[in-house]
Backbone atoms as SQL, in Angstrom:
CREATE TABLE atoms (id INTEGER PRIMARY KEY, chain TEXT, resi INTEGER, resn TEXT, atom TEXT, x REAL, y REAL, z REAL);
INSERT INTO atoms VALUES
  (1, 'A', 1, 'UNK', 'N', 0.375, 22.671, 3.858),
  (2, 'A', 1, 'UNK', 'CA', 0.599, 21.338, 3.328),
  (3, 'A', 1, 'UNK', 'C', 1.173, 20.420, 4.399),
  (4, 'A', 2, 'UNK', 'N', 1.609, 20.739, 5.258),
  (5, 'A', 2, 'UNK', 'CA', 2.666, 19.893, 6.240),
  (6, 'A', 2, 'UNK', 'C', 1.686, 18.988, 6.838),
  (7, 'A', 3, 'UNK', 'N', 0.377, 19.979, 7.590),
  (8, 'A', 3, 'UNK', 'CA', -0.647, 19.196, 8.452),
  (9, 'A', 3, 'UNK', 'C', -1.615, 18.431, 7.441),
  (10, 'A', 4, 'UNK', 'N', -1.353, 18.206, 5.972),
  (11, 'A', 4, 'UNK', 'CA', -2.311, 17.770, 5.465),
  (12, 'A', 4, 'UNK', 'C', -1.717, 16.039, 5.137),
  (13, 'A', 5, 'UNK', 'N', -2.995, 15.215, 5.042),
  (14, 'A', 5, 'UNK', 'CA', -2.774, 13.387, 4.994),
  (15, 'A', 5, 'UNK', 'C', -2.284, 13.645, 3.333),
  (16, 'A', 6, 'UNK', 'N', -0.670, 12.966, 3.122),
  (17, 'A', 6, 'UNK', 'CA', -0.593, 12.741, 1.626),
  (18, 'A', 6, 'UNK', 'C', -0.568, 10.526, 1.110),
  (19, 'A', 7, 'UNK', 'N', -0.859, 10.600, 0.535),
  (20, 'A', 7, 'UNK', 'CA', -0.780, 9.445, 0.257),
  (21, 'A', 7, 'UNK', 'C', 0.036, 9.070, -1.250),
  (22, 'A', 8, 'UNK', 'N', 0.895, 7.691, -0.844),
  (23, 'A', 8, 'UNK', 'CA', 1.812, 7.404, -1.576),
  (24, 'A', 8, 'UNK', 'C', 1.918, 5.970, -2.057),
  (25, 'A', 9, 'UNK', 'N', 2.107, 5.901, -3.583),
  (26, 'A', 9, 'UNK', 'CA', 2.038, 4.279, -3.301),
  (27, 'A', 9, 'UNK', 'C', 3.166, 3.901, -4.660),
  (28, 'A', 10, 'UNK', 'N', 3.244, 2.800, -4.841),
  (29, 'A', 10, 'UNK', 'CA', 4.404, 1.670, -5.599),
  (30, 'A', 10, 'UNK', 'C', 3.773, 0.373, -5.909),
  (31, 'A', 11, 'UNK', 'N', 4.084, 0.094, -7.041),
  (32, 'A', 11, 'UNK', 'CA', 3.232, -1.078, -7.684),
  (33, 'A', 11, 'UNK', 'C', 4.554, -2.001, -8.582),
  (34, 'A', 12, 'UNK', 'N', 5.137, -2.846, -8.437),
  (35, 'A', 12, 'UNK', 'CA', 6.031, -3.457, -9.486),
  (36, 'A', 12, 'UNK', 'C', 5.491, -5.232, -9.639),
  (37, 'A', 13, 'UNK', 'N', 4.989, -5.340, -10.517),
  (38, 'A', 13, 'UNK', 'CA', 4.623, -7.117, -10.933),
  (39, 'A', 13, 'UNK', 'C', 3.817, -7.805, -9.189),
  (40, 'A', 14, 'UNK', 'N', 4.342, -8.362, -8.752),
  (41, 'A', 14, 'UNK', 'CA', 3.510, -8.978, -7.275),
  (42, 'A', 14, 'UNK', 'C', 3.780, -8.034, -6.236),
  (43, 'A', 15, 'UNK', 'N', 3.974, -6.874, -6.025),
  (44, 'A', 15, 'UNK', 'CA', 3.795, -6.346, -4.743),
  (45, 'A', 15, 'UNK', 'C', 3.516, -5.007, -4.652),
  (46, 'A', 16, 'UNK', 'N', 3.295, -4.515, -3.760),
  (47, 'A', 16, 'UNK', 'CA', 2.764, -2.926, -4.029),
  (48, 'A', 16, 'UNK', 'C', 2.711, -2.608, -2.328),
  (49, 'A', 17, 'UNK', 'N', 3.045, -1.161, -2.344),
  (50, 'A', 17, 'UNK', 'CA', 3.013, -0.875, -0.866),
  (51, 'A', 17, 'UNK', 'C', 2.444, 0.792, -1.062),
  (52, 'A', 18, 'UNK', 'N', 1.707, 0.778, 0.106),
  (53, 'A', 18, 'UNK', 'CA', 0.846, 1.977, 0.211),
  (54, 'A', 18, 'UNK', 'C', 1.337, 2.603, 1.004),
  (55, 'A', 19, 'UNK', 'N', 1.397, 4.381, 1.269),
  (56, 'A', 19, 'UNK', 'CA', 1.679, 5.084, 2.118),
  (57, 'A', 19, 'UNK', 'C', 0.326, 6.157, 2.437),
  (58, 'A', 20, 'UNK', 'N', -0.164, 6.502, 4.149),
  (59, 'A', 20, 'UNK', 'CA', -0.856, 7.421, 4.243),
  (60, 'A', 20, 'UNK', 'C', -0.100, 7.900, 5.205),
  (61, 'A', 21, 'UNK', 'N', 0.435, 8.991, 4.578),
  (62, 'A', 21, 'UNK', 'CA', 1.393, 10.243, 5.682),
  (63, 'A', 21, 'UNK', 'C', 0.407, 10.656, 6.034),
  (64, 'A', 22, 'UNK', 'N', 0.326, 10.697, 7.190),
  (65, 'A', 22, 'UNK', 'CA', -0.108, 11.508, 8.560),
  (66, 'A', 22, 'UNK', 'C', 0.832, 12.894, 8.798),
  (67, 'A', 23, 'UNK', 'N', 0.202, 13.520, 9.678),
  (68, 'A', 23, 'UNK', 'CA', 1.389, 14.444, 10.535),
  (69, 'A', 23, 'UNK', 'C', 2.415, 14.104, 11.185),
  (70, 'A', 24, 'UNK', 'N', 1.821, 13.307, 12.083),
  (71, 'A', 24, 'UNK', 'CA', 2.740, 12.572, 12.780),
  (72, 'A', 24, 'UNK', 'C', 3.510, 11.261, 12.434),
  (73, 'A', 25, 'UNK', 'N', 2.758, 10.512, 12.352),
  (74, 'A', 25, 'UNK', 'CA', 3.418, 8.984, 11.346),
  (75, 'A', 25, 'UNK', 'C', 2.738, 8.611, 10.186),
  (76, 'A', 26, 'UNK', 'N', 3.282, 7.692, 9.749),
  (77, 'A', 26, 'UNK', 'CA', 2.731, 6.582, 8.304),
  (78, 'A', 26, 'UNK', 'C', 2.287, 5.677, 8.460),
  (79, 'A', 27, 'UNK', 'N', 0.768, 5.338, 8.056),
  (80, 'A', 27, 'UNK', 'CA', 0.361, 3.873, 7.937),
  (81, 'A', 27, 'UNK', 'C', 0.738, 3.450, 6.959),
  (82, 'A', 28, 'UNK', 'N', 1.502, 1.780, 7.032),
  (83, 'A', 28, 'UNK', 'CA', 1.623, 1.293, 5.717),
  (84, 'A', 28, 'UNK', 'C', 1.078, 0.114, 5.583),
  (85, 'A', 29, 'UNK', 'N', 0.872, 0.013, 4.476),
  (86, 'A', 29, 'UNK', 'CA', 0.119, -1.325, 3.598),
  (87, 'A', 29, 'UNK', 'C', 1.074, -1.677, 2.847),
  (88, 'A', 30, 'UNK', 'N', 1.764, -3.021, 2.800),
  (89, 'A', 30, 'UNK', 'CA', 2.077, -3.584, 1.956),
  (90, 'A', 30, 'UNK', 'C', 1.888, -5.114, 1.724),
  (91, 'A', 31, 'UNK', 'N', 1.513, -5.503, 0.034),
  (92, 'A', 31, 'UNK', 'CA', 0.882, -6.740, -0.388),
  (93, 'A', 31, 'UNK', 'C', 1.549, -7.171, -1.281),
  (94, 'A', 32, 'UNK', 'N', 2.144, -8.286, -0.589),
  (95, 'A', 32, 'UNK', 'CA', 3.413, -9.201, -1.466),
  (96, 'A', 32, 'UNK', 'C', 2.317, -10.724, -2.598),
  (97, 'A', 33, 'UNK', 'N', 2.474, -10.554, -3.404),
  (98, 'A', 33, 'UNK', 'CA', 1.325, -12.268, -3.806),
  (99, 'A', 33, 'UNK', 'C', 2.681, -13.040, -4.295),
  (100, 'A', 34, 'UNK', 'N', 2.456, -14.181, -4.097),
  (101, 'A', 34, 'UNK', 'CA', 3.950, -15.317, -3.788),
  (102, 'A', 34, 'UNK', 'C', 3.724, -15.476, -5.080),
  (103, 'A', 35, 'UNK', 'N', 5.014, -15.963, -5.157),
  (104, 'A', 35, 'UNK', 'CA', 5.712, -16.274, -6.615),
  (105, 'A', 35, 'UNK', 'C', 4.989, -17.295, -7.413),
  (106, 'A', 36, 'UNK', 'N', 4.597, -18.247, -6.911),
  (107, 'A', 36, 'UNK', 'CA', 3.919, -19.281, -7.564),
  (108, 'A', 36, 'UNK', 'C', 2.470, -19.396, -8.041),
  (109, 'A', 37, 'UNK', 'N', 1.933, -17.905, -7.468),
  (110, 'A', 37, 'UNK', 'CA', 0.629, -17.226, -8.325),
  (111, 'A', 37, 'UNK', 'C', 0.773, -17.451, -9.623),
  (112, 'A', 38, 'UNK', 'N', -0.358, -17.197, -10.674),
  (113, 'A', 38, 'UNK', 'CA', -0.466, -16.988, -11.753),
  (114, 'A', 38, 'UNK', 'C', -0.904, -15.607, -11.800),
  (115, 'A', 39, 'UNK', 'N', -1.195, -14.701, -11.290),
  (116, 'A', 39, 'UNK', 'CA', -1.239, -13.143, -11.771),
  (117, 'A', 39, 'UNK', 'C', -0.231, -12.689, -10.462),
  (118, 'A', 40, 'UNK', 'N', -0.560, -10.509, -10.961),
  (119, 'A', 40, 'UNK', 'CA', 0.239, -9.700, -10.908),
  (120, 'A', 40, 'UNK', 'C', -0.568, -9.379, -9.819),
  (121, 'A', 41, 'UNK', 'N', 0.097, -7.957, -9.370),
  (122, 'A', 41, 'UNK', 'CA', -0.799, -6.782, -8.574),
  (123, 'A', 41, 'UNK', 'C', -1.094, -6.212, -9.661),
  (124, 'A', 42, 'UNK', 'N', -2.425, -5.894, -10.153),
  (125, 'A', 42, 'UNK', 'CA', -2.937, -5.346, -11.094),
  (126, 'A', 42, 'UNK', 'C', -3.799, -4.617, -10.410),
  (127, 'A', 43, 'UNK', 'N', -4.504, -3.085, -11.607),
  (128, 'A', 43, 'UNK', 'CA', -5.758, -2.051, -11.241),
  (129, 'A', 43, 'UNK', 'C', -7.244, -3.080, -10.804),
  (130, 'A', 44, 'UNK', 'N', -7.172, -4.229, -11.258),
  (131, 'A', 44, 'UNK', 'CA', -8.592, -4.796, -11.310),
  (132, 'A', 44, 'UNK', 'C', -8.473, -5.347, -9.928),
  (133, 'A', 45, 'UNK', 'N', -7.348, -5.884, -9.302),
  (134, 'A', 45, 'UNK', 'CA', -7.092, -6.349, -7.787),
  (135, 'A', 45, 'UNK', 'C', -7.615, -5.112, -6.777),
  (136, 'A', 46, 'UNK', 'N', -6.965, -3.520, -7.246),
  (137, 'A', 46, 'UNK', 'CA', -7.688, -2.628, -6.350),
  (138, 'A', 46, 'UNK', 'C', -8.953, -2.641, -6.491),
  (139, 'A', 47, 'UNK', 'N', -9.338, -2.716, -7.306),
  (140, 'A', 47, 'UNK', 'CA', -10.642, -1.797, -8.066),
  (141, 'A', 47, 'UNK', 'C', -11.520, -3.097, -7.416),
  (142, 'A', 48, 'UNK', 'N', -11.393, -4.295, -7.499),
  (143, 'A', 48, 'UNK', 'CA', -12.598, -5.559, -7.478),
  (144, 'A', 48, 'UNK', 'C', -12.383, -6.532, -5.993),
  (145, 'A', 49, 'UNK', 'N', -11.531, -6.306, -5.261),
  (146, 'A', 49, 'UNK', 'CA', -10.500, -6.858, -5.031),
  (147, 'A', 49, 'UNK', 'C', -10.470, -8.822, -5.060),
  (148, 'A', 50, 'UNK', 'N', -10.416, -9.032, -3.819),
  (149, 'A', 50, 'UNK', 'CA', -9.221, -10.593, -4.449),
  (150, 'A', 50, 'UNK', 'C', -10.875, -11.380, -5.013),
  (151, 'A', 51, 'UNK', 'N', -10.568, -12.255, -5.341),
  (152, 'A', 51, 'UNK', 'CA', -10.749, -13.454, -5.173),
  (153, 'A', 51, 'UNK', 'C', -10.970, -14.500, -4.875),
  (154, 'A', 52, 'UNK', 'N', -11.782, -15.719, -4.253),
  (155, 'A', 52, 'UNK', 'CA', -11.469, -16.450, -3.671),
  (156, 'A', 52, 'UNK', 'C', -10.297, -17.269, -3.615),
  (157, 'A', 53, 'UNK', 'N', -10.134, -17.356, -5.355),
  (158, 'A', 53, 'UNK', 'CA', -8.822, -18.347, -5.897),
  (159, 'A', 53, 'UNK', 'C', -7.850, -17.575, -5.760),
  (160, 'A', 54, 'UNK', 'N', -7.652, -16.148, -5.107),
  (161, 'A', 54, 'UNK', 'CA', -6.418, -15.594, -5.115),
  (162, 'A', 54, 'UNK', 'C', -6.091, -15.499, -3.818),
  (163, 'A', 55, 'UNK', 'N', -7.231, -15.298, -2.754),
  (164, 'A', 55, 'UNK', 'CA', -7.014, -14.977, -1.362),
  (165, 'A', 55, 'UNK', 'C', -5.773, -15.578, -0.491),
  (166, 'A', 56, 'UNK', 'N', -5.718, -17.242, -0.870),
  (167, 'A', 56, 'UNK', 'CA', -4.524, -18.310, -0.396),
  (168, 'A', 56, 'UNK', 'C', -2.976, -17.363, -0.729),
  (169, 'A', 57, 'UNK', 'N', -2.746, -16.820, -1.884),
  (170, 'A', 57, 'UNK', 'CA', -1.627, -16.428, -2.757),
  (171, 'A', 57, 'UNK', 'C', -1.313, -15.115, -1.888),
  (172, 'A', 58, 'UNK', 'N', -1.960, -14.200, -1.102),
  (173, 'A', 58, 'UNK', 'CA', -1.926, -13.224, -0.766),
  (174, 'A', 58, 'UNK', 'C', -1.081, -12.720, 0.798),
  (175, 'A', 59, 'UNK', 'N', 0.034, -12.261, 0.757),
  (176, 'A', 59, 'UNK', 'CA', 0.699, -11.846, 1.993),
  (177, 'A', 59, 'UNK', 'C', 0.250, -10.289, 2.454),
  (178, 'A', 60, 'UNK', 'N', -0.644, -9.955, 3.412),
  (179, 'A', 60, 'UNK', 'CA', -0.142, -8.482, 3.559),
  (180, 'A', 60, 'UNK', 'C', 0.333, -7.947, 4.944),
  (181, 'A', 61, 'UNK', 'N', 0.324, -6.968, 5.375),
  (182, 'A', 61, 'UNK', 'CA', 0.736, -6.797, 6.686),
  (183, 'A', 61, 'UNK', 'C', 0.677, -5.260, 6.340),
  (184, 'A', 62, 'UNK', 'N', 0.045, -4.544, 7.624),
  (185, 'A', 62, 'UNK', 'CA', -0.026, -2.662, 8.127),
  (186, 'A', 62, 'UNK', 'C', 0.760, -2.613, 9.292),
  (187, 'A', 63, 'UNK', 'N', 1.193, -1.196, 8.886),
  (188, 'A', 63, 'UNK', 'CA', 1.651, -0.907, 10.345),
  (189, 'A', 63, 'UNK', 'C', 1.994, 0.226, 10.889),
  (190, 'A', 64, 'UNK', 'N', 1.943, 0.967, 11.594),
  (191, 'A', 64, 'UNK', 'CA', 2.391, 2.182, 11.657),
  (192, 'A', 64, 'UNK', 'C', 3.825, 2.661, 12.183),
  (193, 'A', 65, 'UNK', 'N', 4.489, 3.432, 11.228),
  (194, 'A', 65, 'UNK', 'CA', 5.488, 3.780, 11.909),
  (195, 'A', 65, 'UNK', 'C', 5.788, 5.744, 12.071),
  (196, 'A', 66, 'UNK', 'N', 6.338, 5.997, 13.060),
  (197, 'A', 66, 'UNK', 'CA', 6.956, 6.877, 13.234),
  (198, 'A', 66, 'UNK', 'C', 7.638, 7.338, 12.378),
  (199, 'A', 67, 'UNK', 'N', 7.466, 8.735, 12.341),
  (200, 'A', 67, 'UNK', 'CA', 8.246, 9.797, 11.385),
  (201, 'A', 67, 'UNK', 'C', 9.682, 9.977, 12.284),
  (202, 'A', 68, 'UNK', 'N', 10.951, 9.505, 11.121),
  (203, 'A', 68, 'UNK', 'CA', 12.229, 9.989, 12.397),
  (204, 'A', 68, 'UNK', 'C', 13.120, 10.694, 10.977),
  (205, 'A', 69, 'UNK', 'N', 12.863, 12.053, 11.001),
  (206, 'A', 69, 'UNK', 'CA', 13.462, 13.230, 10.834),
  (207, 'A', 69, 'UNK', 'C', 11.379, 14.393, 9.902),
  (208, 'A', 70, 'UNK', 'N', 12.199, 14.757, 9.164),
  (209, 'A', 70, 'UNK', 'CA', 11.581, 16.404, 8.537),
  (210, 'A', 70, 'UNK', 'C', 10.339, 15.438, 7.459),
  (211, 'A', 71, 'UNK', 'N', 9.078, 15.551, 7.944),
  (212, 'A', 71, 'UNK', 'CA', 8.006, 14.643, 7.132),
  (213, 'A', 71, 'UNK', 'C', 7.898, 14.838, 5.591),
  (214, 'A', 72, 'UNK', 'N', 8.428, 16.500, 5.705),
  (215, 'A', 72, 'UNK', 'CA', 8.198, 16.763, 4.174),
  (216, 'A', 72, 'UNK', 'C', 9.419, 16.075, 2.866),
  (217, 'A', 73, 'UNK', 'N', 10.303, 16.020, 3.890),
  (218, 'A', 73, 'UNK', 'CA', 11.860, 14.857, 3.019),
  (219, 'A', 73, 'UNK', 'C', 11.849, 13.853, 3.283),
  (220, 'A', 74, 'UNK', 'N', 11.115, 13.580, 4.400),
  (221, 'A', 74, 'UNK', 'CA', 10.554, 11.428, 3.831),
  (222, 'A', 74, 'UNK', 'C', 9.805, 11.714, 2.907),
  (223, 'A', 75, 'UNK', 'N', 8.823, 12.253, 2.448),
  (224, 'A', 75, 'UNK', 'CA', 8.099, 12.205, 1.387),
  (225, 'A', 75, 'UNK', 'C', 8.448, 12.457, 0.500),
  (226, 'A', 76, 'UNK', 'N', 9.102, 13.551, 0.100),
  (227, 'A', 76, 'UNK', 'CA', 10.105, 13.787, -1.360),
  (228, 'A', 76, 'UNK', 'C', 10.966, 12.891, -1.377),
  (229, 'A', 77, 'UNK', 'N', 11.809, 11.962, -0.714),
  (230, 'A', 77, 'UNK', 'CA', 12.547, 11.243, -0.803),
  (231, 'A', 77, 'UNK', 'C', 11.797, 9.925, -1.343),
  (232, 'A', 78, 'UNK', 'N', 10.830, 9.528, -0.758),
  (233, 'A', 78, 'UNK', 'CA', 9.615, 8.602, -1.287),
  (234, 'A', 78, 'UNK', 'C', 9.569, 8.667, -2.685),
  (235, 'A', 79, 'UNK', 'N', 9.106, 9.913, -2.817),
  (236, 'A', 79, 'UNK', 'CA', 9.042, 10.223, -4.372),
  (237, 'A', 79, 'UNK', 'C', 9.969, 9.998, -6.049),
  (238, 'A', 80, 'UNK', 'N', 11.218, 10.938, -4.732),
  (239, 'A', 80, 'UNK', 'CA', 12.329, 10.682, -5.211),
  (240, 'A', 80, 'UNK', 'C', 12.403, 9.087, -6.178),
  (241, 'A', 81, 'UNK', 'N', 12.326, 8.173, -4.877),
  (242, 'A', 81, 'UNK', 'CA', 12.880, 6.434, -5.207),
  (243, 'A', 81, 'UNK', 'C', 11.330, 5.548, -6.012),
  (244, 'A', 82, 'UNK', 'N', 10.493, 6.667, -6.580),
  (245, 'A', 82, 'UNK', 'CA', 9.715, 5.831, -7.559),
  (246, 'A', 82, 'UNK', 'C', 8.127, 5.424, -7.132),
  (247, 'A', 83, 'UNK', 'N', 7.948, 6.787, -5.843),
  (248, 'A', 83, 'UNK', 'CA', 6.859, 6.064, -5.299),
  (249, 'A', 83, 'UNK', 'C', 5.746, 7.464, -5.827),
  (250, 'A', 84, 'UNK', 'N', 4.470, 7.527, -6.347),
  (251, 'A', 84, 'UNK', 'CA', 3.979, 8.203, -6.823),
  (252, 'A', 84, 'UNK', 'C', 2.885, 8.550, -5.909),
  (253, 'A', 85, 'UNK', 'N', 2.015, 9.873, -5.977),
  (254, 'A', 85, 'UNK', 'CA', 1.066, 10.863, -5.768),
  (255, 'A', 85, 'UNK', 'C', -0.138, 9.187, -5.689),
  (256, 'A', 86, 'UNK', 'N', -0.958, 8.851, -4.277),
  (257, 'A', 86, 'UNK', 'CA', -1.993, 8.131, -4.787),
  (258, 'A', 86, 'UNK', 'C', -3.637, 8.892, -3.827),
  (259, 'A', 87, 'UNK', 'N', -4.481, 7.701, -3.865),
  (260, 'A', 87, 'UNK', 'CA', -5.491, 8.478, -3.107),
  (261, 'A', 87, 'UNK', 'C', -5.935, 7.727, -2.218),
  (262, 'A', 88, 'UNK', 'N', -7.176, 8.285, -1.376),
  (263, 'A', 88, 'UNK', 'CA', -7.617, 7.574, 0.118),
  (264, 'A', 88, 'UNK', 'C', -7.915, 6.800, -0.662),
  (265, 'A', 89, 'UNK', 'N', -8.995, 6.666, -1.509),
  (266, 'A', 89, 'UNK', 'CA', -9.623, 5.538, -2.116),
  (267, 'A', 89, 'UNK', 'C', -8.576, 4.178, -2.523),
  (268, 'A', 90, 'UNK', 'N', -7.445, 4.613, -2.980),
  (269, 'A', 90, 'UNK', 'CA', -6.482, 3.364, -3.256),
  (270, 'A', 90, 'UNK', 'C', -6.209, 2.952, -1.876),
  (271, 'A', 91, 'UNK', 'N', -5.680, 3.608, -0.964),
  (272, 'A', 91, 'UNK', 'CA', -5.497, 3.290, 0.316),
  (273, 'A', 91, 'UNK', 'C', -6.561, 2.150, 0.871),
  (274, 'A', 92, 'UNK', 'N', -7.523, 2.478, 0.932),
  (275, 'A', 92, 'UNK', 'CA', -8.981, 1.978, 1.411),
  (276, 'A', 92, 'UNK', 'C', -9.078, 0.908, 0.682),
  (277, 'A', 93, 'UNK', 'N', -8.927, 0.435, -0.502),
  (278, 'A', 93, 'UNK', 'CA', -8.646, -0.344, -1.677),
  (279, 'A', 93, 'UNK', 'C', -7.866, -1.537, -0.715),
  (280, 'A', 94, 'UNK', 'N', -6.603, -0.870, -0.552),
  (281, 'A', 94, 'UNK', 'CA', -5.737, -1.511, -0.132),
  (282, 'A', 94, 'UNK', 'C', -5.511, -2.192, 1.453),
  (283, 'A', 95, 'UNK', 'N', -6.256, -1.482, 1.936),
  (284, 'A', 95, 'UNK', 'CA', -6.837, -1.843, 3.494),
  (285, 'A', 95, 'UNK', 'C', -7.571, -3.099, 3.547),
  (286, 'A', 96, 'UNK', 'N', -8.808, -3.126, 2.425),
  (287, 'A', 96, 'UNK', 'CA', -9.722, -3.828, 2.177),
  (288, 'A', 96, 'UNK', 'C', -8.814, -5.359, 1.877),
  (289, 'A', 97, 'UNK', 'N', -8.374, -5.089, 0.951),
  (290, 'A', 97, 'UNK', 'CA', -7.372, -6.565, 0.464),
  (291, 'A', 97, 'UNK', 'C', -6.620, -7.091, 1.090),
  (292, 'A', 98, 'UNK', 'N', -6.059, -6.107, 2.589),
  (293, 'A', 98, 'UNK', 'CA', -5.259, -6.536, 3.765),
  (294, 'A', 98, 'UNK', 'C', -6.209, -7.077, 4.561),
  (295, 'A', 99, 'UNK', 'N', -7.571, -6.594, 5.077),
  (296, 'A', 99, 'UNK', 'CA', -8.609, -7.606, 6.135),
  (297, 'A', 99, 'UNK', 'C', -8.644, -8.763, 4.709),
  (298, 'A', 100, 'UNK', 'N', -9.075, -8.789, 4.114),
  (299, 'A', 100, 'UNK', 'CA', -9.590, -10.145, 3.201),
  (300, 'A', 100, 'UNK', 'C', -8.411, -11.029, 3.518),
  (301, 'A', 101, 'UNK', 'N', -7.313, -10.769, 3.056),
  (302, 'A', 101, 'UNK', 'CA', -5.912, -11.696, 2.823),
  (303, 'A', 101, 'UNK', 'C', -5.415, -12.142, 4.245),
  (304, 'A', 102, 'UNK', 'N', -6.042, -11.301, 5.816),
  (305, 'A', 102, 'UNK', 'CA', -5.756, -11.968, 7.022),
  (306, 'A', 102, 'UNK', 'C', -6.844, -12.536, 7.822),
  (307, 'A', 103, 'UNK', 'N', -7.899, -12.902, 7.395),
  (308, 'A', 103, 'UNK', 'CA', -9.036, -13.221, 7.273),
  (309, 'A', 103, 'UNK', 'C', -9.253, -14.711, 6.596),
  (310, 'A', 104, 'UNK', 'N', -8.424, -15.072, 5.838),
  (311, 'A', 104, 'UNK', 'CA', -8.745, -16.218, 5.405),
  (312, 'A', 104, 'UNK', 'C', -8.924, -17.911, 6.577);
């Protein structure tokens, strides 16, 4: 399990942040939509993604960081604070909505 990619993610009303543990480090995705939107981060945003009328509303930013201690207790600790089991496909989801939203 150690050498295997787990992926992790968090969803609360406008923002959501993705995790793909690596061995070595984490790519992250996270997508803030500003307050003055009229919708959420919702399943239909992964699943369809944006919008034209939503694209403006959309903050995201990736990045990779370094693992600094034991990979398998950043990840249980992840878990721990509310962040759940996700998949490449959400990831990829979520990649997708990060080129669209820096792209505009």
């Amino acid at each position: 399990m150690n050498g295997s990619i787990r992926y992790l993610q968090t969803r609360k009303d406008k923002s959501a942040i993705f995790f793909k543990c690596l061995p070595e480090k984490v790519a992250t995705i996270i997508i803030n939509i500003k307050a003055e939107a009229n919708f959420d981060f919702s399943e239909s945003l992964l699943s369809e993604g944006l919008s034209t009328e939503q694209t403006p509303f959309i903050l995201a930013k990736k990045q990779d960081l370094p693992y600094t201690g034991e990979r398998n207790k950043i990840i249980e600790t992840l878990i721990q604070d509310g962040f759940s089991e996700s998949s490449a496909q959400d990831f990829e989801r979520a990649e997708a909505i990060y080129q669209q939203a820096n792209t505009k």
